[in-house]
C-alpha positions as CSV (number, residue, x, y, z in Angstrom):
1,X,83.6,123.3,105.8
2,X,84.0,120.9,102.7
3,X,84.1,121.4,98.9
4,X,82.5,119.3,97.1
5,X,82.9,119.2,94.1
6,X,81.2,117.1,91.0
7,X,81.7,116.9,88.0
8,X,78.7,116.4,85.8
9,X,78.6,115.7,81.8
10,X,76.2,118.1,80.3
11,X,73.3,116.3,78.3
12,X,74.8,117.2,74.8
13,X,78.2,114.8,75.8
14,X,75.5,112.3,76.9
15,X,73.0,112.2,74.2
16,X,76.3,112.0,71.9
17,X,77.7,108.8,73.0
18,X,74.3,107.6,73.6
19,X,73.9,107.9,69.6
20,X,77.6,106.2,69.3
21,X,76.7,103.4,70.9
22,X,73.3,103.3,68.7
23,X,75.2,103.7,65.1
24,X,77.7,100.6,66.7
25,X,74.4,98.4,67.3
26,X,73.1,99.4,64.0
27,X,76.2,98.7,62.3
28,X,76.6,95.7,63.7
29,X,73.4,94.7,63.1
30,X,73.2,95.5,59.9
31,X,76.5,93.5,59.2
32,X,75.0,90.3,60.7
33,X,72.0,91.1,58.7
34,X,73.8,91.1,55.3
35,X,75.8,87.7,56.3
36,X,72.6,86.3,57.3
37,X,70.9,86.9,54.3
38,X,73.9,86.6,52.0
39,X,74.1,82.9,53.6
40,X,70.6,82.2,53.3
41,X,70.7,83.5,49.5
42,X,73.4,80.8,48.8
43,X,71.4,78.3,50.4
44,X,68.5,78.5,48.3
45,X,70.3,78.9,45.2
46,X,72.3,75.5,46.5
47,X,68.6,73.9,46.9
48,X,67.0,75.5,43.6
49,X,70.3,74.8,41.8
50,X,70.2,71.3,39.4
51,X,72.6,72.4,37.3
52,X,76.3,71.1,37.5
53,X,77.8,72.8,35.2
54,X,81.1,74.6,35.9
55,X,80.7,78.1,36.7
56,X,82.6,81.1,36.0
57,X,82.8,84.7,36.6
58,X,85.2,87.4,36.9
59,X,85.8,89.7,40.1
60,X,88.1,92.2,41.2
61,X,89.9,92.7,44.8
62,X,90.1,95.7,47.3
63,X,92.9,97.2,44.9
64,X,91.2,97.2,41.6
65,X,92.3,93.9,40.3
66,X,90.5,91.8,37.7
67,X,90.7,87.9,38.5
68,X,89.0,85.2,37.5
69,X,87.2,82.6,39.5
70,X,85.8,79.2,38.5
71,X,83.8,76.6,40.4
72,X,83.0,73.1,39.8
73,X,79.6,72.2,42.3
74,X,79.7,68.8,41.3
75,X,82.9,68.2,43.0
76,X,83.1,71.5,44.8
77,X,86.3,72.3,44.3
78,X,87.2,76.0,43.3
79,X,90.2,77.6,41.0
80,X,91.2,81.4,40.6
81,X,93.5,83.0,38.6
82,X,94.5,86.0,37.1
83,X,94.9,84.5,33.5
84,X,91.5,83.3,31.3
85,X,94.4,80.9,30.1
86,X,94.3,79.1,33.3
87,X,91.2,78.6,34.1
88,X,90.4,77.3,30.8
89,X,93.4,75.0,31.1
90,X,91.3,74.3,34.7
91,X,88.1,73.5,33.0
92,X,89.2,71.4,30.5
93,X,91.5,69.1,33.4
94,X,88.0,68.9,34.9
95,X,86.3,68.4,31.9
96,X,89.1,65.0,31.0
97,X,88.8,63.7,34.6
């Protein structure tokens, strides 16, 4: 006489990694999503965009941060700093060149 014996996952251990692997797909998805769409955004505002003046804004990093970031589209280079002194000193090299 043999044992056999089998070990089956019940339906609940199942149906839960089913809905892991469903969340992963979404996130992913959503993810490419937003870098799609973030790239297409840039795009159009690169088409639609006839100004070429200097541009300018402030942002902050993961840590809480503030820097400053300044961009020239006409010869697309880019500066950052931490200092507003900087990137006016930036502006006005670009500004005499």
């Amino acid at each position: 006489m043999s044992n056999n014996i089998r070990c089956l996952e019940s339906e609940d251990a199942v149906t839960t990694i089913g809905q892991k692997v469903k969340l992963a797909n979404y996130k992913n998805n959503s993810y490419l999503f937003a870098v799609v769409k973030k790239g297409w955004q840039k795009f159009v505002m690169w088409l639609l965009d006839d100004n070429k003046e200097i541009q300018v804004w402030q942002k902050s990093d993961r840590h809480g941060n503030i820097y400053w970031k300044a961009y020239d589209p006409v010869t697309g280079k880019s500066f950052s700093s931490g200092s507003e002194a900087d990137i006016s000193m930036w502006i006005e090299q670009r500004y005499r060149n």
